[in-house]
C-alpha positions in Angstrom: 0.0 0.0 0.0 1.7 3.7 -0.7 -0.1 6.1 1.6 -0.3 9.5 0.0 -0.8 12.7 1.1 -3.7 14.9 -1.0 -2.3 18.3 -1.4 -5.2 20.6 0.4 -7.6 18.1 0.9 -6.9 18.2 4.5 -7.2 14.3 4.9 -4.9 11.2 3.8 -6.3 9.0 1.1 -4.9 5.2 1.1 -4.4 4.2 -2.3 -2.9 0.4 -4.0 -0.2 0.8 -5.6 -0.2 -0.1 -9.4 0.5 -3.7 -9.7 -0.2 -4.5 -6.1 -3.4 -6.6 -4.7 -3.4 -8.9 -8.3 -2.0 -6.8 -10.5 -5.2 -4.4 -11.2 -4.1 -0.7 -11.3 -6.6 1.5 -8.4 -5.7 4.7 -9.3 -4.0 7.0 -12.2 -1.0 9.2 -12.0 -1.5 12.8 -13.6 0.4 16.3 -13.3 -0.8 19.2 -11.6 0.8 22.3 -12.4 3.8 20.1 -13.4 3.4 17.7 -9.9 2.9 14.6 -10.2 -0.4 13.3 -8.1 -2.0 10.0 -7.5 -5.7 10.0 -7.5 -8.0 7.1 -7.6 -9.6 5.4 -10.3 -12.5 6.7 -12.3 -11.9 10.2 -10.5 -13.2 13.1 -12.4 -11.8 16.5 -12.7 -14.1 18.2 -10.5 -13.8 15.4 -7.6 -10.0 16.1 -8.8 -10.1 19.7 -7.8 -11.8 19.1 -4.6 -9.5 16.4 -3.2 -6.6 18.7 -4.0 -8.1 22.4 -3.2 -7.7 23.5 -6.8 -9.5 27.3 -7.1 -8.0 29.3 -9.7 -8.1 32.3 -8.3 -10.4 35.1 -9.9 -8.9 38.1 -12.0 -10.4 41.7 -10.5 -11.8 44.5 -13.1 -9.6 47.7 -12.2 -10.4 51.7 -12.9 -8.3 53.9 -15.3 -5.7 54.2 -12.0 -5.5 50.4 -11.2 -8.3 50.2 -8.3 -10.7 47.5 -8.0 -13.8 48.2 -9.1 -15.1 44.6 -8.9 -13.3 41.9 -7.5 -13.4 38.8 -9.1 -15.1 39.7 -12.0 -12.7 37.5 -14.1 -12.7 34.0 -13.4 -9.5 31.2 -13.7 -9.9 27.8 -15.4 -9.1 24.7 -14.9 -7.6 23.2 -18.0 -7.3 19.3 -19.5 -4.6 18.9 -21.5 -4.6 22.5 -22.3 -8.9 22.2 -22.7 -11.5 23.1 -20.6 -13.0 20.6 -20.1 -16.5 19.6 -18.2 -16.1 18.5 -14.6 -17.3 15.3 -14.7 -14.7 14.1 -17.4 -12.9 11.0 -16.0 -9.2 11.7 -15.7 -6.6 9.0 -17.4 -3.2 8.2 -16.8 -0.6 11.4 -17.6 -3.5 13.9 -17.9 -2.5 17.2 -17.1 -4.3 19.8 -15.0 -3.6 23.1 -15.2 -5.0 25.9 -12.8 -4.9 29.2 -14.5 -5.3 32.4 -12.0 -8.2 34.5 -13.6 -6.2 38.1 -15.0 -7.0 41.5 -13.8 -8.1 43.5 -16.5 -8.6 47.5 -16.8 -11.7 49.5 -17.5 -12.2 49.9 -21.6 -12.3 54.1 -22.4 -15.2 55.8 -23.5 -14.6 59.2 -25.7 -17.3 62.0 -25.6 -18.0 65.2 -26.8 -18.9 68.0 -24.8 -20.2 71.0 -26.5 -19.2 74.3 -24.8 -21.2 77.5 -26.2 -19.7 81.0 -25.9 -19.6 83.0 -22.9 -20.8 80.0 -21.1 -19.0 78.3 -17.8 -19.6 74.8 -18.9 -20.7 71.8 -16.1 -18.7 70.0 -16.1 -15.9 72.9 -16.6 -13.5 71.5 -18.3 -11.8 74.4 -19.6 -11.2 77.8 -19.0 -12.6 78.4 -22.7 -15.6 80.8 -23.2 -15.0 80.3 -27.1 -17.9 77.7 -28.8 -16.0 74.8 -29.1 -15.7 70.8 -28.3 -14.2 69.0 -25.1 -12.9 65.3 -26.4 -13.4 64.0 -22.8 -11.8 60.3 -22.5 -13.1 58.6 -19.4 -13.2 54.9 -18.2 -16.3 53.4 -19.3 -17.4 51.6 -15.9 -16.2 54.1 -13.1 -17.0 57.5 -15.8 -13.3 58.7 -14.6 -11.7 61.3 -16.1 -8.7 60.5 -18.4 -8.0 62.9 -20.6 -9.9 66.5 -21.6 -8.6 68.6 -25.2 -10.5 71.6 -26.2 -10.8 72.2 -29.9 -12.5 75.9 -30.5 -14.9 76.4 -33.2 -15.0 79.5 -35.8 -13.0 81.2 -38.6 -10.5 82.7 -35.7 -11.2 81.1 -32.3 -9.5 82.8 -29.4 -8.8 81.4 -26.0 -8.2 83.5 -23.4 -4.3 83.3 -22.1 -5.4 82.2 -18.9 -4.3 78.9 -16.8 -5.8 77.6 -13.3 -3.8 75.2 -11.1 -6.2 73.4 -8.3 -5.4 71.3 -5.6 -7.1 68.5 -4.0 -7.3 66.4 -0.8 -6.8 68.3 1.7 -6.4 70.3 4.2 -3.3 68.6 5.1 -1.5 70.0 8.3 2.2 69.4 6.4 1.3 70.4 3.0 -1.1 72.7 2.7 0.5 76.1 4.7 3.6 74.8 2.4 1.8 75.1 -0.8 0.5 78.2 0.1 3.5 80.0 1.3 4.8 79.3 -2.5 1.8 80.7 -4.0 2.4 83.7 -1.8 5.8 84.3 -2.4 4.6 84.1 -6.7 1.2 85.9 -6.2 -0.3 83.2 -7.8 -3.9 82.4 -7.2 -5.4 79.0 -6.8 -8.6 76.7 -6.4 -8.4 74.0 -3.5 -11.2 71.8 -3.6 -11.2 70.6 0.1 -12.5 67.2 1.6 -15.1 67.7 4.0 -14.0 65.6 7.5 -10.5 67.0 6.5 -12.1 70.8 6.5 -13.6 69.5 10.4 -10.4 68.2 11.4 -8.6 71.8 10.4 -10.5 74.2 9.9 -7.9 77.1 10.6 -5.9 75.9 7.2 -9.7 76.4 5.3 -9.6 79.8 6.9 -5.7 80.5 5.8 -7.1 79.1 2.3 -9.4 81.7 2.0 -7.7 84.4 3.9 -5.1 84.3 1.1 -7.2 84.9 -1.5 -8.0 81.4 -2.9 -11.4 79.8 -4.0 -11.9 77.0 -2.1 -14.6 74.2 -3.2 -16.1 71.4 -2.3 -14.7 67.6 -3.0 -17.1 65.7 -1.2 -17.1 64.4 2.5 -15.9 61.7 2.6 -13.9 61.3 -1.1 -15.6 57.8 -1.7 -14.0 56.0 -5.1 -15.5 52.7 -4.6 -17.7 52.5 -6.0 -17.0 55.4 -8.2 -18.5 58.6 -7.2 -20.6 58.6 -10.3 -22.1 55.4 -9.5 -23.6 55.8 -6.8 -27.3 56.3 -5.0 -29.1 59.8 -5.9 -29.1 60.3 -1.8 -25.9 59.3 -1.1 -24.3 62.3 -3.4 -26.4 64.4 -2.3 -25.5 63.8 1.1 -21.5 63.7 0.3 -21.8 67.1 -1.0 -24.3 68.6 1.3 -22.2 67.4 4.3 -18.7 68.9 2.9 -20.8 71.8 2.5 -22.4 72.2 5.4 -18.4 71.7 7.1 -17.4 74.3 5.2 -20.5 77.0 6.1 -19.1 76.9 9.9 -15.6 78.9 8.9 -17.6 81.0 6.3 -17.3 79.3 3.3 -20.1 78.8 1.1 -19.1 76.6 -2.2 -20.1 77.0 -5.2 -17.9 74.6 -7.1 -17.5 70.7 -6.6 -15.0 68.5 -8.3 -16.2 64.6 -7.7 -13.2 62.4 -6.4 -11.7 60.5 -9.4 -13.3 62.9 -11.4 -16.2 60.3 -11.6 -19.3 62.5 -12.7 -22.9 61.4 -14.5 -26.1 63.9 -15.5 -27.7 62.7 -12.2 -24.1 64.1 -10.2 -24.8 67.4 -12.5 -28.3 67.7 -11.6 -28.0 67.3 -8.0 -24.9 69.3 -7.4 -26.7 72.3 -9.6 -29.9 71.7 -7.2 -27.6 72.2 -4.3 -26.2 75.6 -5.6 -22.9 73.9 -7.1 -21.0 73.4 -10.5 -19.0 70.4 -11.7 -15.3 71.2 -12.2 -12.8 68.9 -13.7 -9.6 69.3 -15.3 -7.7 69.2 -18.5 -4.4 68.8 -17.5 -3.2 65.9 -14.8 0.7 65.4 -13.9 -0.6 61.9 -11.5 1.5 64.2 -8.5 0.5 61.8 -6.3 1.6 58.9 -8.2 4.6 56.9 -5.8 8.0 57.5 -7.1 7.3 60.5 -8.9 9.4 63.4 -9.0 9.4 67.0 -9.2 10.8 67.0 -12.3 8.4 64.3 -13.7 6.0 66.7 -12.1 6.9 70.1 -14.5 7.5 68.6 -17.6 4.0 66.4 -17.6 2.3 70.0 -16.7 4.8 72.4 -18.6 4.0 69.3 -21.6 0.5 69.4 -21.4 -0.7 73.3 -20.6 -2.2 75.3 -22.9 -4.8 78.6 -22.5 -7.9 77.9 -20.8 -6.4 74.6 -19.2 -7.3 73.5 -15.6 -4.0 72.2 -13.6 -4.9 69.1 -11.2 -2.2 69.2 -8.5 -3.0 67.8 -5.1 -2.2 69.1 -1.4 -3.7 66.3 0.5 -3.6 62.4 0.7 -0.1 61.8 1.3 3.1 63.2 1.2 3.5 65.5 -1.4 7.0 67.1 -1.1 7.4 66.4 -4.8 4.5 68.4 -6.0 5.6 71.6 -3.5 9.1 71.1 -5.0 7.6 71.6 -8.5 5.5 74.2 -8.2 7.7 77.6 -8.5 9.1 76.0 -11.9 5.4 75.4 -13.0 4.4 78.9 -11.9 7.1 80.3 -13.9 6.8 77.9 -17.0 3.1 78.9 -17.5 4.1 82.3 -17.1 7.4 82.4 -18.9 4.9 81.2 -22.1 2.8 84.2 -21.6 -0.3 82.5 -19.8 -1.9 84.3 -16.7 -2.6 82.2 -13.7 -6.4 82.7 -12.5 -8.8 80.8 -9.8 -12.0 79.3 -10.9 -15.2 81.3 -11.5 -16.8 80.6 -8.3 -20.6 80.6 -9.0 -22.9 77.8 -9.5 -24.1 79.2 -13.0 -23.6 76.9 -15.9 -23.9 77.0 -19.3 -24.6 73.7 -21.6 -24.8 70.3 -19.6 -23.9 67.1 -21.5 
């Protein structure tokens, strides 16, 4: 008798031996994964993978910046001789299983138009633009995350106004924030910070220093939920992330006019209840990933000093982390933007719009 041990089965299985007891074979020898395994006649490849624990484990769908969005959405095989076969297919001497791991996949992209008519502020703002033109908004097709925004005027001679706005997102944050705006200071350079709202209860005295400099600060939800993506979630539930960061902000004075969803994650429904709440839909146009790990502040100047172009909207980030990198790169983006002739402006803060998508 060979007694044999049944890799995650949790129990010992007592098998003959080929040629042992008369000669008649009990069992078959196949390869897991390359192992060799001894399982008992007439087994089938589902009783297989439960005597030896074989789950392939499930691939996760992932947003535009690698986040699960649904775990497990992508299921592993179990393959027969490099088949999938049906479970109850009786295994046979030097069969092969194979377990292969299900494989993460990203979110597809979805590219829209969004028409912006002159004079207008658009929601979502996606440029500074008052020109009629088209936003080619790129944006991951599950989570509606914001990828990538170009503005292409319309008319004979389109202008643009030479104008560029750098916003910040996150915070407060106690070591970054006064940092950040001790540079903008020194440059006279105004600002948009779109401020979380448990952050804003936590310090309320940087919210203050925000607007006591001359900033615009606006809302970016409560509790910055991504997952699910903000603009997937219940009616009630945005309306109550952006009424509560509002609220927050009404106790040091601050009444916000503009909201920027975390991940940039928006929908018509977001639009309509932020508008019915007194609040417009910014975005962005250009994104340096500042709070990308490893990045530096040179990665940091060149993707923005790259990407900027009139009416563009800057996302840079004061909160969630350390962000040494993105205060280290700010005077050379302040004086890149202005060394090409582009002013540096806050955000329009009113809650007028112009055309929705």
């Amino acid at each position: 008798m060979v007694r044999t041990r049944v890799a995650g089965a949790g129990a010992l299985l007592l098998l003959a031996a080929p040629g042992c007891g008369g000669g008649h074979p009990t069992g078959v020898t196949v390869r897991v994964d390359g192992k060799r395994q001894y399982l008992p006649a007439a087994t089938t490849l589902g009783e297989a993978a439960s005597l030896l624990g074989l789950k392939p484990p499930a691939g996760s769908l992932l947003d535009v910046g690698g986040r699960v969005l649904r775990r497990g959405a992508f299921p592993g095989r179990l393959l027969l001789d490099g088949r999938v076969r049906p479970p109850a297919t009786e295994l046979r001497a030097g069969d092969r299983i194979e377990v292969v791991p299900g494989r993460s996949r990203r979110e597809g992209l979805r590219r829209e138009l969004v028409a912006t008519r002159g004079g207008a502020l658009g929601n979502p703002e996606l440029t500074l633009a008052r020109t009629p033109g088209v936003s080619v908004v790129v944006r991951g097709a599950v989570s509606r995350e914001l990828v990538s925004v170009q503005f292409r005027p319309s008319g004979r001679r389109p202008t643009v106004a030479r104008s560029v706005a750098l916003t910040f997102d996150d915070g407060p944050w106690p070591e970054t924030t006064p940092r950040i705006l001790r540079v903008l200071r020194r440059f006279h350079a105004p600002a948009t910070f779109f401020v979380i709202g448990y952050l804003a209860a936590s310090y309320p005295q940087l919210v203050a220093l925000e607007r006591r400099d001359g900033m615009v600060v606006g809302n970016h939800s409560y509790n910055h939920p991504q997952v699910p993506p903000f603009g997937e979630l219940p009616p009630q539930l945005i309306k109550d992330e952006i009424a509560l960061a509002a609220q927050t902000l009404a106790r040091v004075g601050i009444h916000p006019h503009l909201f920027r969803p975390p991940g940039g994650s928006y929908s018509n429904a977001l639009i309509t209840t932020a508008r019915a709440l007194d609040e417009r839909v910014v975005l962005w146009s250009v994104d340096p990933s500042d709070w990308s790990a490893g990045v530096t502040p040179r990665q940091i100047v060149g993707r923005v000093l790259a990407a900027v172009r009139p009416g563009s909207i800057v996302i840079l980030h004061d909160g969630g982390g350390d962000r040494t990198a993105t205060i280290r790169a700010l005077p050379a983006i302040i004086r890149g933007i202005r060394k090409r002739g582009l002013r540096l402006v806050a955000l329009t803060d009113s809650a007028s719009d112009g055309v929705t998508p």
